[in-house]
C-alpha positions as CSV (number, residue, x, y, z in Angstrom):
1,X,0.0,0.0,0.0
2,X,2.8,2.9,1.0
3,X,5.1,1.6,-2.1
4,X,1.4,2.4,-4.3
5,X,0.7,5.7,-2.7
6,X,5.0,7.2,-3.4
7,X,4.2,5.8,-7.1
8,X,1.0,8.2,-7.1
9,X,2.6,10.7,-5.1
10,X,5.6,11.3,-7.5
11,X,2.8,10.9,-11.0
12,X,1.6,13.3,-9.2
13,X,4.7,15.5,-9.2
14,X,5.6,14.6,-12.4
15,X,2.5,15.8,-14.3
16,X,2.8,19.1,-12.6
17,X,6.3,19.8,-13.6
18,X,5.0,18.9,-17.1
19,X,2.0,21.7,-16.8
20,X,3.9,23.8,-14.8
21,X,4.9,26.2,-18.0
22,X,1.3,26.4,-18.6
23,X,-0.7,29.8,-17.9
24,X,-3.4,29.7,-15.1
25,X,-6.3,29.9,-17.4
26,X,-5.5,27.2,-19.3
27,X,-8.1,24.2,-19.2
28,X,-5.5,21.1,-17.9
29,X,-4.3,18.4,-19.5
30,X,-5.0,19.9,-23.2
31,X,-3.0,18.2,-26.0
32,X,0.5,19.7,-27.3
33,X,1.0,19.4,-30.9
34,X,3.1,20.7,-34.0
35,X,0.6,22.0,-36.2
36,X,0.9,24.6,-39.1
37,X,-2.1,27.6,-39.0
38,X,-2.5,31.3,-40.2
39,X,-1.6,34.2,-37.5
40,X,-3.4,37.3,-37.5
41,X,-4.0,39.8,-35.1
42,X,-3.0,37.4,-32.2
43,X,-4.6,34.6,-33.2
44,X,-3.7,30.9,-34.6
45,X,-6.1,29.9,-37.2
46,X,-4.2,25.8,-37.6
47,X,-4.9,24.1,-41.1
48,X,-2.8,21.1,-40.2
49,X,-3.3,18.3,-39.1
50,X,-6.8,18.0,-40.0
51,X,-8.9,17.6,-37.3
52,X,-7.8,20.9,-35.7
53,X,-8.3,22.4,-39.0
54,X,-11.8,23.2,-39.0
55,X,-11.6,25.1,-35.2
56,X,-11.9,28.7,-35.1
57,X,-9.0,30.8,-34.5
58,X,-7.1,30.6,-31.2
59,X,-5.7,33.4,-29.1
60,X,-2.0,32.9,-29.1
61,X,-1.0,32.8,-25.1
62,X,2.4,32.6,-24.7
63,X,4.3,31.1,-21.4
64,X,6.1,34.1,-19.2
65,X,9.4,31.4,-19.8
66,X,9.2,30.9,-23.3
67,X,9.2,33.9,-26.1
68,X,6.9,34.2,-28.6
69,X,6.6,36.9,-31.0
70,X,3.4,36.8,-32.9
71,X,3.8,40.2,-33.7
72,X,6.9,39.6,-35.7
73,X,4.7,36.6,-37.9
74,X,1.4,38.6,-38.7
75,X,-0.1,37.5,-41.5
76,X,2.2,34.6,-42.2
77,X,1.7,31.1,-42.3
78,X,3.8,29.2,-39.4
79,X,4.6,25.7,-38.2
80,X,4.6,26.0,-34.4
81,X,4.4,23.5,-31.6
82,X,1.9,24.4,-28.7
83,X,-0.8,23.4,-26.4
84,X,-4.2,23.2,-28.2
85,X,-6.5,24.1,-25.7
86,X,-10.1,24.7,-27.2
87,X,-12.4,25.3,-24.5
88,X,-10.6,28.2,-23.7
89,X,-9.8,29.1,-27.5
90,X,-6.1,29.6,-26.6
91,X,-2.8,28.3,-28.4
92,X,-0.8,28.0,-25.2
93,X,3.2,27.9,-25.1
94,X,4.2,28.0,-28.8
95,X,7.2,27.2,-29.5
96,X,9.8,26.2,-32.1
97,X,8.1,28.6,-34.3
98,X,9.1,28.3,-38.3
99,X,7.9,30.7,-40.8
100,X,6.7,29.4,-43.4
101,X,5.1,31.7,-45.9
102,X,2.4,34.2,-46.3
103,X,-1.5,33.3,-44.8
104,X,-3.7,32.4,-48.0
105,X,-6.3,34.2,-49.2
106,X,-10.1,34.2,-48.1
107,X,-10.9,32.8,-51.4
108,X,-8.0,30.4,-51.8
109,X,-9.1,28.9,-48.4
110,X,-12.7,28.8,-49.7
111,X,-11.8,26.7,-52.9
112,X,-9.0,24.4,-50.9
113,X,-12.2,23.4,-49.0
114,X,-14.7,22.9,-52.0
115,X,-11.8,20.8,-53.2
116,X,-11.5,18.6,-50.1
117,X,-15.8,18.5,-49.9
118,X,-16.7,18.9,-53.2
119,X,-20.7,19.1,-53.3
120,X,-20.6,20.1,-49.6
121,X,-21.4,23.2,-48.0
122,X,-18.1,24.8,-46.6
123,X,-17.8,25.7,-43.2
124,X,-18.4,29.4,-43.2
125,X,-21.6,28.9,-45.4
126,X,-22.5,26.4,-42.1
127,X,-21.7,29.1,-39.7
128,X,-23.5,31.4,-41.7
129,X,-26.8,29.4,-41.9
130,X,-26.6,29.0,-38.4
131,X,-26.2,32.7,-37.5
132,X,-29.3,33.4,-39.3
133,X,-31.1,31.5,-37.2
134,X,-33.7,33.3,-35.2
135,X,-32.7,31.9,-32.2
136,X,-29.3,32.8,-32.7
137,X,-30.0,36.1,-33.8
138,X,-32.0,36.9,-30.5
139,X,-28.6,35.7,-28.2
140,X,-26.7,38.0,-30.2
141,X,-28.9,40.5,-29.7
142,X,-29.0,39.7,-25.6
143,X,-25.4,40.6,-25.7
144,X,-25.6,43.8,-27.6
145,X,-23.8,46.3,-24.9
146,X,-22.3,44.2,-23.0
147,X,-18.7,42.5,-22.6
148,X,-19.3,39.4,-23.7
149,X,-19.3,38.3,-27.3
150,X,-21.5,36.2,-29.3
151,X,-19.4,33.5,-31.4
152,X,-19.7,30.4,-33.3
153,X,-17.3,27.5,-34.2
154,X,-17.0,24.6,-36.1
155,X,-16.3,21.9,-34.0
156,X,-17.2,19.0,-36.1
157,X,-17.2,18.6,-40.0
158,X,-18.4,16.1,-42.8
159,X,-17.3,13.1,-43.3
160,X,-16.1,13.6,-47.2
161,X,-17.4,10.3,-48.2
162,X,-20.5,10.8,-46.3
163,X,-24.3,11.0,-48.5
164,X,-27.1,13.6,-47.9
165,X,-29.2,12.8,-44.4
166,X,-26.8,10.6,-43.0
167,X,-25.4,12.0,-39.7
168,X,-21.6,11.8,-40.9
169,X,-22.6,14.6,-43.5
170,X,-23.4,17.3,-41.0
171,X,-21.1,20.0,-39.8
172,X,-21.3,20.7,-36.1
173,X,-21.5,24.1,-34.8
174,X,-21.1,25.5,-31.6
175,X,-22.7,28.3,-30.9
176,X,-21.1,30.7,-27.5
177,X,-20.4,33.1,-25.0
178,X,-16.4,34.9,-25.3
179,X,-16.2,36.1,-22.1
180,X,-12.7,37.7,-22.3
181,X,-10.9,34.8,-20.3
182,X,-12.9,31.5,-21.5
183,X,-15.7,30.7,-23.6
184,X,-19.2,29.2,-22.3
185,X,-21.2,27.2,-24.8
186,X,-25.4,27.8,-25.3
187,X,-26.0,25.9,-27.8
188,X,-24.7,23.4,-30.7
189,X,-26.3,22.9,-34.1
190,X,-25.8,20.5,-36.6
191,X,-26.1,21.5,-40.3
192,X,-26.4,19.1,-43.3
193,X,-23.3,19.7,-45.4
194,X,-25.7,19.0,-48.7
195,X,-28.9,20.5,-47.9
196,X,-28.7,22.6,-44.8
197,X,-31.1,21.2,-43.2
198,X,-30.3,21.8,-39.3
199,X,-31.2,19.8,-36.3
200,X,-30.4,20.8,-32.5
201,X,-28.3,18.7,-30.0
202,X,-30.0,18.4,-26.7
203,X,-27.3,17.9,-24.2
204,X,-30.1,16.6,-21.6
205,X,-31.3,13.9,-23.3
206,X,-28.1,13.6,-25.2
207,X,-29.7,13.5,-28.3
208,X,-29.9,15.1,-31.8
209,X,-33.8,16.5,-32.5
210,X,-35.2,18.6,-35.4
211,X,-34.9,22.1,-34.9
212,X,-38.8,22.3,-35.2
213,X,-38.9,20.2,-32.3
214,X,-36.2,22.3,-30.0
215,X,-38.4,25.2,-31.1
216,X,-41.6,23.5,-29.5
217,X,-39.9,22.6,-26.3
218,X,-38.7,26.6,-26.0
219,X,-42.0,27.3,-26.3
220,X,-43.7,24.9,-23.7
């Protein structure tokens, strides 16, 4: 029993000096990767590997320990290796930063995606479906004068070889609160990456439901 608690006792000690470097709003343990992404004004936007891809942008938070000027790569694409922490929406600790060429264009972005999805909906015609949502519209609209920011994020994408209605073919998007310091989620939609067709996921009942029926059960 005492040689089992010193083994915990020193994981224990371990995994802090691992997180130490880490800033105090960081959400712990949040996976540490090399990825390439897009920096502007701050923020990571990764395209590689694929499943951070299709996240928003992340604020770049750098450790007090370990330089990293953002400011010197605005606008440039860069291969950098850092804690992807998305609950949050922070890039935390880059480091062994590489430049590695200019950020593509909006529409050079737009048309790498057709190509990946082609006959899909891309993501920001998904975000945009869902921001047009009435219920959407009236939390942005709560928010209006306040400090806290209405935002949405991709947070799950079509499966490429995927057909219409099948649940693989829906983007997911979740739709939150940017409170300066972390993020709160309200709600998450799913959109049909062929017909836009969106449905609601109820995180009571852990289920997906037509919007039409999330609509009723507002109402009741």
């Amino acid at each position: 029993m005492k040689r089992k608690t010193l083994m915990a006792f020193c994981l224990a000690l371990a995994c802090l000096a691992f997180f130490e470097p880490m800033p105090a709003m960081a959400s712990l343990p949040v996976p540490v990767e090399p990825v390439t992404g897009c920096v502007k004004n701050a923020n990571m936007l990764i395209r590689d590997p694929e499943q951070y891809r299709h996240e928003r942008p992340l604020r770049i938070n750098p450790c007090s320990n370990i330089p990293f000027d953002f400011s010197g790569c605005d606008g440039k694409l860069i291969r950098a290796t850092g804690g992807i922490d998305l609950y949050n929406g922070t890039f935390v600790c880059p480091t062994d930063m590489e430049i590695i060429g200019d950020c593509p264009s909006a529409d050079e972005t737009a048309l790498q995606n057709k190509a990946t999805h082609p006959g899909m909906l891309t993501e920001a015609e998904a975000e945009k479906i869902v921001w047009d949502l009435p219920e959407v519209k009236a939390f942005a609209t709560r928010l209006n004068g306040t400090e806290v920011h209405p935002f949405t994020m991709i947070t799950g994408k079509p499966d490429a070889k995927a057909k219409p209605g099948e649940p693989a073919a829906a983007y997911e998007v979740y739709v939150g609160e940017d409170q300066g310091t972390h993020t709160v989620r309200v709600m998450t939609f799913l959109v049909d990456a062929f017909d836009g067709k969106v449905s609601f996921y109820d995180a009571v009942t852990d289920r997906v439901i037509p919007i039409e029926e999330y609509r009723r059960q507002v109402k009741q």
